[in-house]
C-alpha positions in Angstrom: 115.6 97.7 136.0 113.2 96.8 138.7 110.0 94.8 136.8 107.7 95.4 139.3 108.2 99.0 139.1 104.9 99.8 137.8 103.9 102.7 139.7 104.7 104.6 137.3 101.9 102.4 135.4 99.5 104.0 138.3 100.1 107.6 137.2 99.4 106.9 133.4 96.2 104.7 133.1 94.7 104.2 136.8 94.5 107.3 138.2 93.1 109.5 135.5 90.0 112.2 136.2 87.1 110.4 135.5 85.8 113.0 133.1 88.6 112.1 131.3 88.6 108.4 131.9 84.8 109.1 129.9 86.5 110.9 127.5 88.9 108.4 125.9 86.1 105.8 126.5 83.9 107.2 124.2 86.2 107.6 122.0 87.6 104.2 122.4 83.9 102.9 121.1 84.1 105.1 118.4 87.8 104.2 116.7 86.6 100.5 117.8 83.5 100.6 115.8 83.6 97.7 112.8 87.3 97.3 113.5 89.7 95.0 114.4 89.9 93.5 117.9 93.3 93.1 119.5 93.8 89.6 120.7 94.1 88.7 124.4 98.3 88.2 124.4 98.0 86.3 127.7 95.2 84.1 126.0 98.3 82.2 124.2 101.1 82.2 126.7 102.0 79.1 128.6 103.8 80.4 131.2 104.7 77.6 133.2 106.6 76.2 130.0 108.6 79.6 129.5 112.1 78.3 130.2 111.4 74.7 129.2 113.0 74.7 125.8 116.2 76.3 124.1 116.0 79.0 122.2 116.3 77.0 118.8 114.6 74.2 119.7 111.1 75.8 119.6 111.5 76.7 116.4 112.9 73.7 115.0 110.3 71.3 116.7 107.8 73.8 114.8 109.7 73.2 111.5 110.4 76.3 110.8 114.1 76.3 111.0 116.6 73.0 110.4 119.3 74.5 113.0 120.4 77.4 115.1 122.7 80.3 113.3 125.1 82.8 113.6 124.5 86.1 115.1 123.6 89.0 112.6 122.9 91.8 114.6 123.5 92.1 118.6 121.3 94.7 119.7 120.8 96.8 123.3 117.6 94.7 123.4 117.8 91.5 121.2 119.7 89.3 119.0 119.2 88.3 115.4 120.1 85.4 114.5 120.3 84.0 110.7 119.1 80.3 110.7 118.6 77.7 108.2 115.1 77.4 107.2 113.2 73.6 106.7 110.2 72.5 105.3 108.6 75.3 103.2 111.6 77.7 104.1 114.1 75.0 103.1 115.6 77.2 100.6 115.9 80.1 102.5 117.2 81.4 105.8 114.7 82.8 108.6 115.3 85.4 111.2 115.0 84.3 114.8 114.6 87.4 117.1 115.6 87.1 120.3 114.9 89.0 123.4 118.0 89.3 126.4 116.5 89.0 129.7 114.5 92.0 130.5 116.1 93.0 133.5 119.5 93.7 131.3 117.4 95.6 128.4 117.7 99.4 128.3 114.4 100.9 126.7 114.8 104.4 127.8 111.0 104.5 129.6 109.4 100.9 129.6 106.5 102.5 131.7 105.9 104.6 128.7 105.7 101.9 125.9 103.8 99.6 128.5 101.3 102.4 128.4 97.5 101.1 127.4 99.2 98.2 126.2 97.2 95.8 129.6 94.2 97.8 128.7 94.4 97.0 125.4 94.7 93.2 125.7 91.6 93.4 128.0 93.5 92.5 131.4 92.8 94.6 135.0 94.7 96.1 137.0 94.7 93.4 139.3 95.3 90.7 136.9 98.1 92.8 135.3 99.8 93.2 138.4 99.7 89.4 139.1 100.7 88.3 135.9 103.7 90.6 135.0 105.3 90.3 138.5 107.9 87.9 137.4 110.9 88.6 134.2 109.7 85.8 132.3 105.8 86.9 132.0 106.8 90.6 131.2 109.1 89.4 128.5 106.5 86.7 126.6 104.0 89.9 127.0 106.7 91.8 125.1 107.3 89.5 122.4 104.0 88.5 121.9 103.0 92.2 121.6 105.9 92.7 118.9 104.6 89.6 116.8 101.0 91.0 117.1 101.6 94.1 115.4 103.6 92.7 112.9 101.0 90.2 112.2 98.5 92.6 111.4 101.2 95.1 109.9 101.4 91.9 107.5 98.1 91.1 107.1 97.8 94.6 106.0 100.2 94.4 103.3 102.8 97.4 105.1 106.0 96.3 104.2 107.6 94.5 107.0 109.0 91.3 107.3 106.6 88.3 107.0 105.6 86.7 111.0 106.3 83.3 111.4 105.8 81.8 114.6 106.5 83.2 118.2 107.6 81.5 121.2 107.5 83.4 125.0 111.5 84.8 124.2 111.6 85.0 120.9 110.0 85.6 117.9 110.6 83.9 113.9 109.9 86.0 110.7 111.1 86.3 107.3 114.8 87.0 106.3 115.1 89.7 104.0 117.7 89.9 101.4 118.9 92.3 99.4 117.5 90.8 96.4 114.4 88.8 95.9 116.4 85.3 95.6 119.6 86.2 96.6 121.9 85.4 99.3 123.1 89.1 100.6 121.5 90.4 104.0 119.0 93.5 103.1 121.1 96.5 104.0 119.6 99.5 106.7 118.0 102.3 104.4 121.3 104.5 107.0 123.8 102.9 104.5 122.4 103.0 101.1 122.3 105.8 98.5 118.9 106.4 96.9 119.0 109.2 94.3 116.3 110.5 91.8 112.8 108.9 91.7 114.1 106.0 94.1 114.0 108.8 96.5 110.9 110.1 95.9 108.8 106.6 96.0 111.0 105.6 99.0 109.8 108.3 101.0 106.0 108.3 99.7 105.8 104.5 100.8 107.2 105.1 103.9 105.4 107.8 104.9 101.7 106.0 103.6 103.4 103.2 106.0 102.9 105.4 109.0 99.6 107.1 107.6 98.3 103.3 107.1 99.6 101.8 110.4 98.2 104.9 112.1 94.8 103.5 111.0 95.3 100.3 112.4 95.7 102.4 115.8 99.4 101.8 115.4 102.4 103.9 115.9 105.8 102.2 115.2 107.5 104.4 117.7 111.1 104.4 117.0 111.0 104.5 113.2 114.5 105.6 111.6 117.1 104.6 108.8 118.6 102.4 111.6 115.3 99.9 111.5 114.6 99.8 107.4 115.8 97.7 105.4 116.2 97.8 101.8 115.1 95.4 99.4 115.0 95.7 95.5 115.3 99.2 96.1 111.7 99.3 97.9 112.0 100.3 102.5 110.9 97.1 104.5 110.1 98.2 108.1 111.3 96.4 111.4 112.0 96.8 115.1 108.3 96.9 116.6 109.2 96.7 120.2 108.2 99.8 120.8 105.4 100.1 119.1 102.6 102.1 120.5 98.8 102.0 120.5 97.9 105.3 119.9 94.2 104.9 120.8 96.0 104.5 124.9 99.5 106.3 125.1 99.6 110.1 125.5 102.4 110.2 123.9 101.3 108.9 120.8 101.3 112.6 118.6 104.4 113.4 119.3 105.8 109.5 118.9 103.7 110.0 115.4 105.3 113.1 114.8 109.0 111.9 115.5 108.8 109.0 112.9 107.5 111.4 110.3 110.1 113.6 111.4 112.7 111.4 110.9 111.9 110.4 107.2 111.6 113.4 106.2 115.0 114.6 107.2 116.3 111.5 105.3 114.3 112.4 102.7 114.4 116.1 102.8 111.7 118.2 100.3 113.8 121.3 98.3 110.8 123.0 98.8 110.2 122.8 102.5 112.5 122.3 106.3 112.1 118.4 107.3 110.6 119.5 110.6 108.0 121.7 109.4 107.0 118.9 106.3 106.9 116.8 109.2 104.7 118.7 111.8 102.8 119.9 108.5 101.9 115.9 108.1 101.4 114.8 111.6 98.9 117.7 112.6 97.2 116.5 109.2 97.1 113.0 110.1 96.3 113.5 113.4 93.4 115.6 112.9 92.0 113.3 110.9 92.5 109.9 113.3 91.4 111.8 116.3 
């Protein structure tokens, strides 16, 4: 993939009507109104240290891990790895997340997913062009975006993994276990069996998940069985890559619609098709953020 191929960036945010360019404006101020402010990503990225350090040493200069780990899941995008923690985590192992170098990484549309995302950080056209023009800027804007959301995921106590510490190709967070104090990795939501009222609160804190994240202006963007895990019975939610801000994409109702969509055919109601529970929900949400 070519990284300067933003062109494509040209036909999504730059050259809107200007009546329209007013429209989402306005409504920008409005969702914006007493809530809270993104951060400026490039604000915290050194990028002249990018490729200075390994991988693992970042991480264990910051304490957060004793040594580097075994793969646990080699993705089309990243790598987990399962590392000793230190310090405060000694007793526990922490996920290190990552990234492969972006010009090997296969996200169907990165135009797409890169949509409002420069806007959103506060950063021109001209600046964004400048600073994203090399591999190693557009992949610390990437992982830095991914931590951000699951910071304030977090800090809004949606069940996903806690955010340690990020670096500009890779990002540290919580290792979930099967069991609160046990040793066995969390299994995906895809290869567990959840019967009677399991089910049923499975799916109703999943599906607040995307109702509460969708007030935060976020959309996860990818959500399956594939990216929960399942702890004590109860769905934690990762994979935020490809996370949307659905104040900016124009893709965001159907990208809200498609998660829904996809819980509720894991989850199906006796009483109702998944996709129509799930259109049912997203027109109802939607109506009610836009």
């Amino acid at each position: 993939m070519n990284t300067l191929d933003y062109e494509e960036l040209d036909e999504f945010e730059w050259k809107v009507p200007r009546k329209q360019r007013q429209r989402r404006e306005i409504s920008r101020i409005k969702k914006n109104a007493g809530a809270e402010q993104h951060v400026d990503y490039f604000s915290q990225i050194d990028f002249d240290n990018v490729e200075d350090y390994s991988l693992f040493d970042f991480f264990i200069g910051e304490g957060i891990i004793s040594d580097k780990g075994p793969v646990l899941k080699q993705g089309k995008e990243a790598c987990v790895y399962r590392c000793p923690g230190q310090g405060d985590k000694a007793s526990v192992d922490v996920a290190i997340k990552a990234y492969k170098n972006i010009e090997h990484r296969s996200f169907q549309s990165l135009s797409s997913y890169l949509q409002g995302r420069l806007a959103e950080a506060g950063i021109s056209r001209r600046d964004s062009m400048h600073i994203l023009s090399t591999p190693s800027e557009l992949q610390a804007f990437w992982v830095y975006s991914e931590y951000s959301v699951m910071e304030r995921l977090y800090q809004a106590n949606i069940p996903v993994p806690v955010p340690y510490a990020k670096s500009a190709t890779a990002l540290a967070m919580e290792f979930i276990y099967e069991e609160s104090g046990g040793s066995t990795t969390a299994p995906r939501l895809r290869d567990v069996q959840v019967n009677g009222d399991t089910k049923r609160i499975m799916k109703e804190i999943l599906l607040d998940a995307i109702e509460r994240m969708l007030h935060l202006n976020i959309i996860h963007g990818d959500l399956s069985p594939y990216n929960i895990l399942v702890r004590d019975n109860l769905p934690v939610i990762i994979d935020f890559p490809q996370a949307v801000d659905a104040r900016y994409n124009e893709r965001a109702r159907p990208m809200l619609e498609r998660d829904i969509r996809s819980i509720c055919r894991h989850f199906p109601d006796p009483a109702m098709p998944p996709d129509q529970e799930a259109s049912l929900m997203a027109a109802k949400l939607w109506k009610r953020y836009d």
